[in-house]
C-alpha positions as CSV (number, residue, x, y, z in Angstrom):
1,X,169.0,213.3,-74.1
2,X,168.2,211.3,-77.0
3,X,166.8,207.5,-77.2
4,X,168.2,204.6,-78.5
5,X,165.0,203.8,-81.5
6,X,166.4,199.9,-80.9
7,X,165.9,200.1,-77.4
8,X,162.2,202.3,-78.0
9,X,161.3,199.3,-80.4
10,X,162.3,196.8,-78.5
11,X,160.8,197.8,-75.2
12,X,157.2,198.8,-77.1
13,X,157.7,195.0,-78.4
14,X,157.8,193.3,-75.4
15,X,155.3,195.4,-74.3
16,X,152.9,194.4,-76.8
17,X,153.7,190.7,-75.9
18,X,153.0,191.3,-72.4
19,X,149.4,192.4,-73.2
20,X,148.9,190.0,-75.3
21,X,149.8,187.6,-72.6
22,X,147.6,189.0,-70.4
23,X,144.4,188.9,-73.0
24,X,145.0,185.9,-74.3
25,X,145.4,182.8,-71.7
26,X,145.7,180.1,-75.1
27,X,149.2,182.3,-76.1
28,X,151.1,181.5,-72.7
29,X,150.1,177.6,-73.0
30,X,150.8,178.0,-77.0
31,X,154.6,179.3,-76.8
32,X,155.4,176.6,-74.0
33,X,154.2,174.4,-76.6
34,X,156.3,175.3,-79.3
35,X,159.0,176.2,-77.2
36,X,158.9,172.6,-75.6
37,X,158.6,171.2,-79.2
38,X,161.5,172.9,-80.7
39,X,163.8,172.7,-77.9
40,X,163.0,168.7,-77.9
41,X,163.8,168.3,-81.5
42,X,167.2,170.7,-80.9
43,X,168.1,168.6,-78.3
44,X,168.3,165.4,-81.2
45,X,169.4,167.2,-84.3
46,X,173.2,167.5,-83.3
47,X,173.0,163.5,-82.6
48,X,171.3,163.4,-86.2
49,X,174.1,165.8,-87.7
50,X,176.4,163.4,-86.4
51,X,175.0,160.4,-87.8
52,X,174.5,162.2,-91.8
53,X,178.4,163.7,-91.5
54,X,179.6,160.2,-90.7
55,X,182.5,158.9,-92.9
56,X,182.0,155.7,-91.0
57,X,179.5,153.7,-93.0
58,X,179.4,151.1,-90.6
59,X,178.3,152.9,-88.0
60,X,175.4,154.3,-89.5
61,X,173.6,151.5,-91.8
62,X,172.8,148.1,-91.3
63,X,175.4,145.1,-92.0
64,X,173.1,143.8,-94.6
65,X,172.4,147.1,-96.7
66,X,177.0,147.3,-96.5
67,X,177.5,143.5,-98.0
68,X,174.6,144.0,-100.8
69,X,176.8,147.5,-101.4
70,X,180.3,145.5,-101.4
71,X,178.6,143.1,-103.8
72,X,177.1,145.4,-106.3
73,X,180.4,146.9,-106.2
74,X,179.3,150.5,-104.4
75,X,180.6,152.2,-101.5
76,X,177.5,152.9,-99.2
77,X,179.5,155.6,-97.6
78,X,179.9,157.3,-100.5
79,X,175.7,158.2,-100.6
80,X,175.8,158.3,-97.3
81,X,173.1,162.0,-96.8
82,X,171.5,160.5,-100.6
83,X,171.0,157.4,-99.1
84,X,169.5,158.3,-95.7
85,X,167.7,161.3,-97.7
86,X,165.8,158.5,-100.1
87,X,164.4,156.3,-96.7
88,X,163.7,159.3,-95.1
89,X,161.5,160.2,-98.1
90,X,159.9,156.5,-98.5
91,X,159.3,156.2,-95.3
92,X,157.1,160.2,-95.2
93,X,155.3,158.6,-98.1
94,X,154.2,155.2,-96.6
95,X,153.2,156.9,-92.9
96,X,150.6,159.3,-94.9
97,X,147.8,157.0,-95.5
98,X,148.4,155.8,-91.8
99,X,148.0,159.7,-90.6
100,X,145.0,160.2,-92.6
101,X,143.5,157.1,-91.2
102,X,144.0,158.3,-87.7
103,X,142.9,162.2,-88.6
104,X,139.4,160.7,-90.4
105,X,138.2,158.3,-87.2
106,X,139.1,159.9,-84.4
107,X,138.5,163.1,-82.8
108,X,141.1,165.4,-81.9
109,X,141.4,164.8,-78.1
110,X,142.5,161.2,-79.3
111,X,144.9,161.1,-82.5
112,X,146.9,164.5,-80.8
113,X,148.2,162.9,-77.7
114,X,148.0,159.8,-80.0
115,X,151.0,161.0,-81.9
116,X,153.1,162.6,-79.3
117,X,152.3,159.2,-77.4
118,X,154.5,157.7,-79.7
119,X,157.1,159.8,-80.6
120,X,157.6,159.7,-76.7
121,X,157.4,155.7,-77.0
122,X,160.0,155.7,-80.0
123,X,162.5,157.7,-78.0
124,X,162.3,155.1,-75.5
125,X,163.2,152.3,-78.1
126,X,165.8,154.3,-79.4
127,X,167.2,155.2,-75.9
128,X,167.7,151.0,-75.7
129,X,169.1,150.7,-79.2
130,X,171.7,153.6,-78.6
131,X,172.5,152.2,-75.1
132,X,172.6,148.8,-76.4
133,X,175.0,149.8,-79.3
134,X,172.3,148.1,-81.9
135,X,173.5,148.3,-85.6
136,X,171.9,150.2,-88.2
137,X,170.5,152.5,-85.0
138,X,172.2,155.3,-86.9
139,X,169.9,155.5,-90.2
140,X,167.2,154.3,-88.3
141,X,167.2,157.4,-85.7
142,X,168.2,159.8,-89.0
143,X,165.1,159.0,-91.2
144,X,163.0,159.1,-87.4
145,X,163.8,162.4,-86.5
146,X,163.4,164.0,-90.0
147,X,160.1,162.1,-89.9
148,X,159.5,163.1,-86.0
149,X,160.3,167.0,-87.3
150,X,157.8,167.0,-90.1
151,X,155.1,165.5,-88.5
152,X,155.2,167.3,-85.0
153,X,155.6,170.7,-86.1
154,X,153.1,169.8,-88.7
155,X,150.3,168.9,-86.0
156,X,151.2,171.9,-83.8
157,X,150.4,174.7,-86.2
158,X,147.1,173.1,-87.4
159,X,146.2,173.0,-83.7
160,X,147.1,176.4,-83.6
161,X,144.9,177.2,-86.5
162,X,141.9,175.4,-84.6
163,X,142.8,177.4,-81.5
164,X,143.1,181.2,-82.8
165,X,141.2,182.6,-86.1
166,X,142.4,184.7,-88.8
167,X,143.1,188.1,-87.2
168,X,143.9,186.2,-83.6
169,X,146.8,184.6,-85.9
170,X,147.9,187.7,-86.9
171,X,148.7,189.4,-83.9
172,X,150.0,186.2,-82.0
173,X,151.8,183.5,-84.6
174,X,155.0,186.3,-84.3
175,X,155.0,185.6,-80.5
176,X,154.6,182.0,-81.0
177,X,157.3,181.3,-83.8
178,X,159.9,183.1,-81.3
179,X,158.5,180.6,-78.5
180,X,159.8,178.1,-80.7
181,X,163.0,180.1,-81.8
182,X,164.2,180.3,-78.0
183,X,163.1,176.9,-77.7
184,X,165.6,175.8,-80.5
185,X,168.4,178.0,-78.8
186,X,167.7,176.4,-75.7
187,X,168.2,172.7,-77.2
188,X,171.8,172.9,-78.8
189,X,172.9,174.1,-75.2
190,X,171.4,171.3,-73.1
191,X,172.7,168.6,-75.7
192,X,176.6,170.7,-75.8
193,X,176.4,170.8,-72.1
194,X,174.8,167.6,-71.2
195,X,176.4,165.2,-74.2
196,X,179.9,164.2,-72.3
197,X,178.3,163.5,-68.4
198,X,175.4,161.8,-69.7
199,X,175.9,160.4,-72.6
200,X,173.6,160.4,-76.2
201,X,171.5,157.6,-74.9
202,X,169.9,159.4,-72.1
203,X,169.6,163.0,-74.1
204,X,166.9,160.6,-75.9
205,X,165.4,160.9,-72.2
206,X,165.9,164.5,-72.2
207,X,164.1,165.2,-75.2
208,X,161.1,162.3,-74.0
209,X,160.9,165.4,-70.8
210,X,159.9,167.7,-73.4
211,X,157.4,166.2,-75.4
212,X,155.5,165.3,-72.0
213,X,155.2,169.2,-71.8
214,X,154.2,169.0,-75.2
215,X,151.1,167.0,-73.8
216,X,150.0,169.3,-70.9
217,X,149.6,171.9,-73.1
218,X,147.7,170.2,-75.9
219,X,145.4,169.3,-73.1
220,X,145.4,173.1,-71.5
221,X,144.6,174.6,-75.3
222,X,142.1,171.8,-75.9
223,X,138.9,173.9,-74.1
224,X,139.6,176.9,-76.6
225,X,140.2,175.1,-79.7
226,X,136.5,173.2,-79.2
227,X,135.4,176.8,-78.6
228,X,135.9,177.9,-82.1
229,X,134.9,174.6,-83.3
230,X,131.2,175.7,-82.0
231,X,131.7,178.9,-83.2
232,X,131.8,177.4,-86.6
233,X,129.4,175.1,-86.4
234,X,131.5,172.1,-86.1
235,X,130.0,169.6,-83.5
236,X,133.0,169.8,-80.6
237,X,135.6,166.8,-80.9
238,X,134.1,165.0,-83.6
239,X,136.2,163.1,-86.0
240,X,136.1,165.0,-89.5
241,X,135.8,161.8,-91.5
242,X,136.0,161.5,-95.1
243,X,139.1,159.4,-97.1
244,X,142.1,158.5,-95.8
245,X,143.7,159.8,-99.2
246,X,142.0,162.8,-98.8
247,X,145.2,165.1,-99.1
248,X,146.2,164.0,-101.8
249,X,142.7,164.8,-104.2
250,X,142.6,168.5,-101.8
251,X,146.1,169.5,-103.1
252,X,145.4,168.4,-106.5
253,X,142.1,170.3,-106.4
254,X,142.9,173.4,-104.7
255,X,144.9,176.1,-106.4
256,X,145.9,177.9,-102.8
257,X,147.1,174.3,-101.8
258,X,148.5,173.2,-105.4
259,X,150.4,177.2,-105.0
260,X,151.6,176.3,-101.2
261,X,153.1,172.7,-102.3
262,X,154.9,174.4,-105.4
263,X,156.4,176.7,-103.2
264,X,157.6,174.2,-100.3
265,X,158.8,171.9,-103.1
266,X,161.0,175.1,-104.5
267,X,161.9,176.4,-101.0
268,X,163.2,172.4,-100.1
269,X,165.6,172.5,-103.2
270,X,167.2,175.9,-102.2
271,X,167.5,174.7,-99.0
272,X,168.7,171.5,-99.8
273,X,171.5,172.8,-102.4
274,X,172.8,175.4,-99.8
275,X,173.1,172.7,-97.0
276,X,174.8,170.3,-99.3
277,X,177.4,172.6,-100.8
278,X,178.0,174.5,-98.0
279,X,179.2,171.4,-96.5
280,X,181.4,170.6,-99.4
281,X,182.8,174.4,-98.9
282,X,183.8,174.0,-95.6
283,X,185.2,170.7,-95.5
284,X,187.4,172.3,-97.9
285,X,187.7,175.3,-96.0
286,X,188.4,174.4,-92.7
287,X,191.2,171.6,-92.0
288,X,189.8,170.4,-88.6
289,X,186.7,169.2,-86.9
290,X,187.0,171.7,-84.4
291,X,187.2,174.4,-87.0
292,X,184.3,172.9,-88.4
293,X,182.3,173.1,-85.6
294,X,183.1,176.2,-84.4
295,X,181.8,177.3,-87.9
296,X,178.6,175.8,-87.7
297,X,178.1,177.0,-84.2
298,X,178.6,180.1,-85.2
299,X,175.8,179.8,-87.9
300,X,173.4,178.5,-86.2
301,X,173.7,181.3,-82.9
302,X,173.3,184.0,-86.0
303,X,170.5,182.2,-87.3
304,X,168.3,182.1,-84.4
305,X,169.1,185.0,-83.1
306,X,168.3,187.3,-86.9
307,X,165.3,185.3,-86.5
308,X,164.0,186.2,-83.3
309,X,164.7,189.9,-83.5
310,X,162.7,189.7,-86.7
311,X,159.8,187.5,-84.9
312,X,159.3,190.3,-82.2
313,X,160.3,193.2,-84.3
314,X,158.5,192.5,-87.9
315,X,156.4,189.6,-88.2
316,X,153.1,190.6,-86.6
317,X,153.5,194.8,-88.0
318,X,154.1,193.7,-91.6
319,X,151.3,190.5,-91.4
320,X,148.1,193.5,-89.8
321,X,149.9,196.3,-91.8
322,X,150.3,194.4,-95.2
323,X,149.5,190.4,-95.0
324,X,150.9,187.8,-96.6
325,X,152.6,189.3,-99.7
326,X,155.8,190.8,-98.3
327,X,156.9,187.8,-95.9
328,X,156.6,184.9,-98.8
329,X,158.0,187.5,-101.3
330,X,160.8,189.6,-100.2
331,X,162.7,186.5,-98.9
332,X,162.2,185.0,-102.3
333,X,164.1,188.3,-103.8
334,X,166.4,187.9,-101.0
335,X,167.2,184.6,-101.7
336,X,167.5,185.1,-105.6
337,X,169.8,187.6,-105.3
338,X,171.9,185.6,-103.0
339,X,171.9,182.8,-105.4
340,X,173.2,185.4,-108.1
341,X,176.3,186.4,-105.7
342,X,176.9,182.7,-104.8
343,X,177.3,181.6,-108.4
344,X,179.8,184.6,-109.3
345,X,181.6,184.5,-105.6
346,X,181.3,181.2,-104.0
347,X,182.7,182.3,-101.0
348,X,182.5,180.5,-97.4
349,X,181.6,183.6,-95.7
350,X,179.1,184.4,-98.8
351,X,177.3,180.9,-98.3
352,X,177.5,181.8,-94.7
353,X,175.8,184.7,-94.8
354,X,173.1,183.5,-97.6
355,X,172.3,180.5,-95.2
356,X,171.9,183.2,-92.5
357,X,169.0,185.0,-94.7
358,X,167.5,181.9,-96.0
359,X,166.7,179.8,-92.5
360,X,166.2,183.1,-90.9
361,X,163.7,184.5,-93.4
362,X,162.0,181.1,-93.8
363,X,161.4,180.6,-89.5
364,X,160.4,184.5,-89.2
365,X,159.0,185.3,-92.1
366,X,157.3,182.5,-94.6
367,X,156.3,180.4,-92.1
368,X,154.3,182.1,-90.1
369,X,152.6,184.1,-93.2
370,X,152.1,180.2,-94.7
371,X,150.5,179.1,-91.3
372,X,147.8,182.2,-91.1
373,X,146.6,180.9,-94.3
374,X,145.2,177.4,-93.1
375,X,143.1,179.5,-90.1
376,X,140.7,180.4,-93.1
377,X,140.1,176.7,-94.5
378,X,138.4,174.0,-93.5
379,X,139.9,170.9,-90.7
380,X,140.4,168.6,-93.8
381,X,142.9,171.0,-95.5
382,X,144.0,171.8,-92.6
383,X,145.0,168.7,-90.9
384,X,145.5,166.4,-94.5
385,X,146.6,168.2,-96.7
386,X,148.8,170.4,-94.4
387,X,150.3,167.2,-93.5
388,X,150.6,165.9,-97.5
389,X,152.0,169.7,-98.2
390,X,154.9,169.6,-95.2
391,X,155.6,166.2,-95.4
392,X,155.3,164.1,-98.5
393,X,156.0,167.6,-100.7
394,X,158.7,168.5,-98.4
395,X,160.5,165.1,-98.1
396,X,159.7,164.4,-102.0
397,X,162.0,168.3,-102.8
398,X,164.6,167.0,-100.0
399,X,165.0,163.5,-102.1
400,X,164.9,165.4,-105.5
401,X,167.4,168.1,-104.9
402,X,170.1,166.1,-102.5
403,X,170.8,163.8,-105.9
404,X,170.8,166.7,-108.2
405,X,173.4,168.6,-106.0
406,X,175.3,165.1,-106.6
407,X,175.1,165.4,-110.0
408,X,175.9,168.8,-110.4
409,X,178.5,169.0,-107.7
410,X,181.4,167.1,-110.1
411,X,180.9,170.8,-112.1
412,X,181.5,172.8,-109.7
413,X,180.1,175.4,-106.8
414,X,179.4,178.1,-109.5
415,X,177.4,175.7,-111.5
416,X,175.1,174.4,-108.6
417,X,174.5,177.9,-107.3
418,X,173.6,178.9,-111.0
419,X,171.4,175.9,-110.6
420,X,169.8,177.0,-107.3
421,X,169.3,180.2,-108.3
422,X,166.7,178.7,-111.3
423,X,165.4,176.8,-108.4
424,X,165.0,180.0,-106.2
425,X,163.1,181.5,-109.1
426,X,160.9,178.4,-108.8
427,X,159.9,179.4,-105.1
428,X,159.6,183.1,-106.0
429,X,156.7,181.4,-108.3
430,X,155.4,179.3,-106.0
431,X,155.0,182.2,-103.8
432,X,153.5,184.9,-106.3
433,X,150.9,182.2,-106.9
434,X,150.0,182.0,-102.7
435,X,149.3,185.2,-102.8
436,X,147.5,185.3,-105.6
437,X,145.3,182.3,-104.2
438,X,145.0,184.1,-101.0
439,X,142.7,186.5,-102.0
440,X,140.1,184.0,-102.8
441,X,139.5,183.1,-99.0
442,X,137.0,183.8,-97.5
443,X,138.1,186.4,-95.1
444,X,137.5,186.4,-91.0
445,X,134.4,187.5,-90.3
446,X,135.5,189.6,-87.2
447,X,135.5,193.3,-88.4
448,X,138.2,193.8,-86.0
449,X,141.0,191.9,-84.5
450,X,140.5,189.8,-81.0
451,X,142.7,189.9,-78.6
452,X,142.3,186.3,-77.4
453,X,140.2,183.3,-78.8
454,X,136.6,183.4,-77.4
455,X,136.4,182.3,-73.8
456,X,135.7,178.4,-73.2
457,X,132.6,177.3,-71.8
């Protein structure tokens, strides 16, 4: 009797996570981490949805910013996702120098729960301004959570790469990034089930619950990540000093860093394009909300789920097997070639499906292969200019690309995926030049992979 091979690979995957459970203590705390993360930040992005899809200007921004509109003759609802997409990006810029101020003081034991601390402390404010029914709550809890998103996922992978090296990264980040992936198809059901009995204002709560797990295990992984800091000769929990602007000058400076900005600026715009014509496709598409929903739904169950078959399946055999080069650049090709079809065929289901491969391909694939790269440089690129790279970059290609897809959206869907596909050749760059880069790090001095991060003492 034959065997299923999907079944064989699937049960020799989970049975590869289960020893690596059991060698490495830091993995369990480390997917309940991102799993707690993601699922947080799932359990807010439908109320965030809501509030960029408003046609209800009123309900969203403040009075003041509608009466200077009504005098200047504009229709603030008519830039409503351009509008929020521009404060989300001022805002990233102005909270750098504030993040690099708290990286350069203090030690890690203090600005980590620091910034969790107040995330959890803003969900309580904006728990008060939802119940309260404050105006402009709306943009303010937009540009927040894009902010909150950025920041927080930000933090949690350059903990990760203080926790595990190099070849520890490569057998575990797979396990970890489908942590998170469960985590985000956990959230969406809590909020769908939970939004009518208790209302938006206490989800806020909800999603508060999770970041407190957030803390326990920041505090759990916290003996193994001062392990490696001895290891390397780094005095345990000491601030790492230097400028508050220090990002900024690293990225300039460093041709891996410059490479990895050029490719998140590139991988924002096709992002950003897809998102904001595929929401011009189906409003014209679909006739009702409920249509409309049941659409997205439906898009976001494939997304996850592609992307945590790939997680367990491909991730960690093609980053040992091959490194880097085939997860940044086969979903650049991927994406290209969608771009091509797009432009010829703007079909729904077409967009659908190129979404599908792009978010998938990004959470399995390029993100993990981007993350293993900051295990092999040092805390200050790895905490600053991380942080400059996935949020001021990332914020600064959102802001770009969202008023270009206005502009090019008056010609048409076949122009802006022409448009997009120029842009996707622009990540395919970005990503040649990452690997390229790459092989100037020093490598990990362990001749063979570890199981688990060295034991804490």
């Amino acid at each position: 009797m034959s065997s299923d091979p999907g079944a064989v690979a699937s049960a020799g995957s989970m049975g590869r996570l289960r020893r690596e459970l059991a060698a490495s203590p830091p993995l369990w705390w480390a997917m309940l981490y991102f799993f707690s993360l993601l699922c947080g930040y799932y359990v807010l992005r439908p109320v965030r949805d809501a509030m960029g899809a408003s046609t209800d200007a009123a309900s969203v921004f403040p009075r003041g910013l509608i009466a200077l509109g009504e005098r200047m003759g504009i229709e603030v609802g008519d830039f409503m996702l351009q509008l929020l997409f521009t404060a989300t990006f001022i805002v990233m810029v102005l909270l750098q120098p504030l993040y690099g101020a708290l990286v350069s003081r203090f030690p890690r034991r203090v600005f980590l729960p620091a910034v969790y601390l107040v995330f959890i402390a803003c969900l309580l404010g904006f728990w008060w301004a939802f119940d309260s029914g404050m105006a402009g709550r709306g943009a303010a809890f937009f540009v927040w959570v894009a902010v909150f998103n950025l920041f927080a996922v930000t933090v949690f992978w350059s903990f990760m790469a203080d926790v595990f090296d190099n070849a520890q990264a490569k057998q575990v980040y797979g396990y970890i990034a489908a942590g998170g992936t469960v985590g985000a198809l956990v959230g969406p059901a809590i909020t769908r089930f939970l939004v009518e009995p208790v209302g938006v204002a206490n989800l806020l709560l909800v999603s508060a619950g999770f970041l407190g797990v957030c803390l326990l295990c920041i505090l759990k992984l916290r003996p193994w990540a001062l392990a490696r800091e001895r290891q390397g000769g780094a005095t345990a929990g000491q601030a790492m000093g230097g400028s508050v602007l220090a990002g900024l000058r690293l990225v300039w400076q460093r041709p891996l860093l410059r490479a990895l900005a050029i490719l998140m600026f590139f991988g924002v715009g096709v992002g950003t394009l897809l998102y904001n014509e595929q929401a011009r496709i189906v409003r014209a598409a679909y006739a009702t909300p409920e249509e409309r929903a049941a659409f997205y739904s439906t898009l976001d169950w494939a997304i996850n789920g592609l992307t945590i078959a790939i997680q367990l399946l491909l991730t960690r055999f093609l980053l040992q097997r091959y490194g880097i080069a085939p997860l940044l650049l086969l979903p650049a090709f991927a994406i290209m070639l969608g771009f091509a079809a797009l432009s010829a065929s703007p079909l729904p289901m077409l967009v659908a499906i190129v979404q599908i491969v792009t978010r998938a391909s990004e959470f399995s694939l390029a993100k993990p292969a981007r993350e293993t790269l900051y295990t092999r440089v040092d805390r200050e690129q790895r905490y600053k200019a991380k942080a400059v790279i996935d949020t001021a970059v990332y914020r600064g290609g959102d802001l770009t690309f969202v008023w270009l897809h206005k502009a090019l959206a008056v010609l048409g869907s076949g122009m802006v995926f022409l448009a997009g596909l120029g842009i996707a050749l622009g990540m395919t760059y970005g990503a040649w030049r990452v690997v390229r880069a790459e092989r100037t790090l020093p490598q990990d001095p362990s001749a063979e992979p570890a199981h688990a991060p060295s034991k804490p003492t």
